[in-house]
N, C-alpha and C positions, 0 to 999 in steps of 0.2 A: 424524621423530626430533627429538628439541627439541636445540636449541641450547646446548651449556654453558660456562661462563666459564673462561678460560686465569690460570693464575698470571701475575703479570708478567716474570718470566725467561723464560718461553715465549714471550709475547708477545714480549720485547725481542730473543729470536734469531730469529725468525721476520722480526723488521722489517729487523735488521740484515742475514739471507740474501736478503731479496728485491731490499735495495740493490746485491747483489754482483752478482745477473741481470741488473736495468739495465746493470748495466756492464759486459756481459759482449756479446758481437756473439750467438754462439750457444752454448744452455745445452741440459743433458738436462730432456728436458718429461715430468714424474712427479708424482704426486698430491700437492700438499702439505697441503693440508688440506680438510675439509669442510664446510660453512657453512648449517644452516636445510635440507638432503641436497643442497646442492648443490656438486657439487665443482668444487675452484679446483686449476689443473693450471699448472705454471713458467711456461707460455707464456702464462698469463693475468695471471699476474705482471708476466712481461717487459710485455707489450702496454701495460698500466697506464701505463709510462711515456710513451707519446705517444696512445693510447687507452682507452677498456673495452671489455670483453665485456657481454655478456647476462648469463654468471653473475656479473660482479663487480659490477653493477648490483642484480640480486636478491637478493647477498646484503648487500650496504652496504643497501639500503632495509629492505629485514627487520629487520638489525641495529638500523638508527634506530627503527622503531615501538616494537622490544624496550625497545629503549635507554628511550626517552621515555614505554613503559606505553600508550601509543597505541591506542585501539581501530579507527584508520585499517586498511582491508584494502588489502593489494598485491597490484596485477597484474603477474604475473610478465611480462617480456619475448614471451618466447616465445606466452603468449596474448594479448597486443597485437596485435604482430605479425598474429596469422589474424583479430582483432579488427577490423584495418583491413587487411582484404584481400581476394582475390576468395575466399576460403576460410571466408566469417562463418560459413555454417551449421554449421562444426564444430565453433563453441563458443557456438551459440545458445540455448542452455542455463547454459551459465557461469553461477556462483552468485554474486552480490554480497549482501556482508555488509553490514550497516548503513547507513547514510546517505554517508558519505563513503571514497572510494579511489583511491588513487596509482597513475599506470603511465605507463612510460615507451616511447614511440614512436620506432621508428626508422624515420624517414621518411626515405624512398626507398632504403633498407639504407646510407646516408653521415651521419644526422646525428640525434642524441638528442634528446627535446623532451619535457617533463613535461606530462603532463596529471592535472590533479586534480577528478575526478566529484564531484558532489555530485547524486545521486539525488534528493533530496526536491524541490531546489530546477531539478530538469532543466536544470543546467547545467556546463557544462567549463572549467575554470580553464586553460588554453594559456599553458606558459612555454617559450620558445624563446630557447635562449641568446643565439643570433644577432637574436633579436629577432623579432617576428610581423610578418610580410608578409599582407598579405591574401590573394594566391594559395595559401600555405600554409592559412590561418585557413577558406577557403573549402573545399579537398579536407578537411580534417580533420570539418569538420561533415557534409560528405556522404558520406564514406565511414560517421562514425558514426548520422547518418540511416537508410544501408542495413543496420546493421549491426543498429540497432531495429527494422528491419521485419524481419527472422526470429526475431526474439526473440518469445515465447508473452505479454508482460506486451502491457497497454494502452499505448499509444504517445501521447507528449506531444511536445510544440513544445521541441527544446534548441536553448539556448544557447550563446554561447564568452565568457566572461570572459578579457579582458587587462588585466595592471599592470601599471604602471614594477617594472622591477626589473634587475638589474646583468646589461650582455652581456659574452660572451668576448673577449678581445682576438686569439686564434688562429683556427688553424683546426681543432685538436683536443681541447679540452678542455671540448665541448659534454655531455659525461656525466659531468665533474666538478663542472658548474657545474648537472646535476640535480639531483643528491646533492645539494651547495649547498643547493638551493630547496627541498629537502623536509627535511633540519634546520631548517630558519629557517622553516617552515611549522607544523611537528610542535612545537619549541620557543614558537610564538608571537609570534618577536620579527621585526621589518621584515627585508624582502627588500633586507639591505643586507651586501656583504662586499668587500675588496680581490680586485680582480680582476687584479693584478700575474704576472709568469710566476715569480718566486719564493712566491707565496701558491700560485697553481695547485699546484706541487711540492708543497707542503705539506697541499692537500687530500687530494692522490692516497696520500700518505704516509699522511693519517687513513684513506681509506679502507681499504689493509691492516689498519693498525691495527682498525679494525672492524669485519674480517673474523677478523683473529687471535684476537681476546676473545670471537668466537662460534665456536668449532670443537664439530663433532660426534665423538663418538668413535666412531674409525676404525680403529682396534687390527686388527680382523679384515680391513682389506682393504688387499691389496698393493697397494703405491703406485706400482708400475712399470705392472703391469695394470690395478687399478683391481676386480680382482676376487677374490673371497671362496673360497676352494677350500681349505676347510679338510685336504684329503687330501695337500697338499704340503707339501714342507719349506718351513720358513720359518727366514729371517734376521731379528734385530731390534737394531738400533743398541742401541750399547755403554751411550750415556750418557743416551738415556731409554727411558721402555716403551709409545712411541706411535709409533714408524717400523718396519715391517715391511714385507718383500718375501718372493715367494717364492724361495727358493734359484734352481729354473731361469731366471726374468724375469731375474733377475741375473747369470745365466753366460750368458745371450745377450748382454746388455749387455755385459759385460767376457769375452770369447773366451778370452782367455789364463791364464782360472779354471780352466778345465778340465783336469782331472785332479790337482790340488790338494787336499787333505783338508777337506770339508766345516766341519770342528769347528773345525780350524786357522783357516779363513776367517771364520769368525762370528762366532769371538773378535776378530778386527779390524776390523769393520765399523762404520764409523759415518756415520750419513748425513748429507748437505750442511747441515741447518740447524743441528745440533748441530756440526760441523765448523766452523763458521763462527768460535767463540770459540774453538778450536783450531790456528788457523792459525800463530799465534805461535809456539806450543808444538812444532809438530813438522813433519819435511823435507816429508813427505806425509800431507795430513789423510783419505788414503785409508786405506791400507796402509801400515806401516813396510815397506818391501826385506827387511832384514834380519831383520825377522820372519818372513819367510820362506824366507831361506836362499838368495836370489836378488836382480838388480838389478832388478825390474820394479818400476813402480810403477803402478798401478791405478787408471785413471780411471773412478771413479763418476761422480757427481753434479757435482763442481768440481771446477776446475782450478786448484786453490790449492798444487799442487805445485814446489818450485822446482827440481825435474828433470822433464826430459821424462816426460811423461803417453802413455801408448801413444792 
């Protein structure tokens, strides 16, 4: 499913709800958007703040080749991963497009490191936040040695290419400073940027952002489930016509729906990211009470309520 561009109101409640997760200890984890078919769920949100996922990685790299017309191919995470593992022959086959492609390793499952192939020239460009240790430099060339010998092509002598380029100053923001390295590869300009912990903040911010401007449309599949059953009711926020759930995903969610008039309820529905510019405006950006004829008030998605939330 290709990728399509958000107006920038979309984008700017989208950035501003994911601020509210950081700051939140624990949030409800529901689909918020989908990115190049890969979906990004609250809890990949949240994580952003002290880490990434796999899919916020595949989808911020996607995003940049798009971005830049790139005819670079990405390697999605997850086929890395069996790439460099005791697992190569199940993707000994794997199709490499063109000359040059990006994929990011997570060596030893605790730490992110770019590598960038260059097929014609049988060699591996190794950027490692933390810097290239030779004991890493060495497992990485032989695990991709074994990983050429079940591959069907003729087999050549590779390489590992390493440059000065900027390390982290933490210990977690070794997948912000990928992304980092492959803008400033893909753009052409030197492997040069503030590595400060307020710049960090500010990448991980781009990366939403990145992710927001590429959403797939998602209309058909509830965001609580994650799946498409077009034979059920469906609810869809008040104030745009891109958040849907199904009616039942939702009355398990809030218990205290039950028995309540379906039609009554869908007229007040609005979900967390539209909610967000709403907060000002009203007691609960859930449910008014009193639209219902009762003191309850409905915790969906945020707890932007200034009465107790059930």
């Amino acid at each position: 499913m290709d990728a399509i561009g958000e107006d920038t109101v979309t984008v700017d409640l989208i950035l501003e709800y994911c601020k509210t997760v950081w700051e939140k200890r624990q949030c409800q984890n529901y689909l918020i958007c989908s990115s190049f078919g890969t979906k990004i769920l609250t809890k990949h949100i949240k994580d952003l703040k002290t880490k990434v996922a796999d899919e916020v990685l595949d989808c911020c790299f996607m995003g940049l080749i798009k971005q830049e017309q790139s005819p670079m191919q990405y390697v999605s995470c997850a086929v890395m991963k069996v790439m460099f593992s005791g697992e190569q022959h199940a993707v000994s086959e794997f199709e490499f497009c063109g000359d040059t492609a990006f994929g990011v390793l997570n060596h030893r499952d605790n730490h992110w490191i770019l590598l960038v192939f260059y097929h014609h020239l049988h060699r591996i460009w190794v950027l490692d936040p933390l810097g290239e240790l030779p004991a890493t430099l060495k497992e990485i060339l032989q695990l991709w040695k074994s990983y050429m010998a079940v591959r069907p092509e003729h087999q050549h002598r590779w390489k590992l290419l390493v440059k000065p380029h900027p390390k982290q100053l933490d210990s977690s923001s070794c997948g912000v400073f990928c992304v980092q390295f492959a803008e400033k590869i893909l753009k052409g300009e030197p492997l040069k940027f503030p590595q400060d912990a307020d710049s960090v903040v500010s990448y991980r911010l781009k990366m939403l952002q990145l992710i927001a401007m590429n959403q797939d449309p998602i209309e058909d599949i509830c965001r609580l489930c994650g799946k498409s059953d077009l034979s059920e009711e469906w609810i869809g926020c008040d104030n745009c016509p891109k958040f849907w759930v199904h009616f039942n995903c939702l009355s398990k969610q809030v218990k205290t729906i039950r028995g309540q008039k379906y039609s009554l309820f869908a007229k007040r529905f609005t979900h967390a990211v539209c909610a967000t510019k709403l907060v000002a405006q009203t007691t609960c950006v859930c449910i008014l009470p009193q639209l219902l004829k009762n003191n309850i008030c409905y915790k969906l998605f945020l707890n932007h309520c200034s009465v107790n939330c059930l």
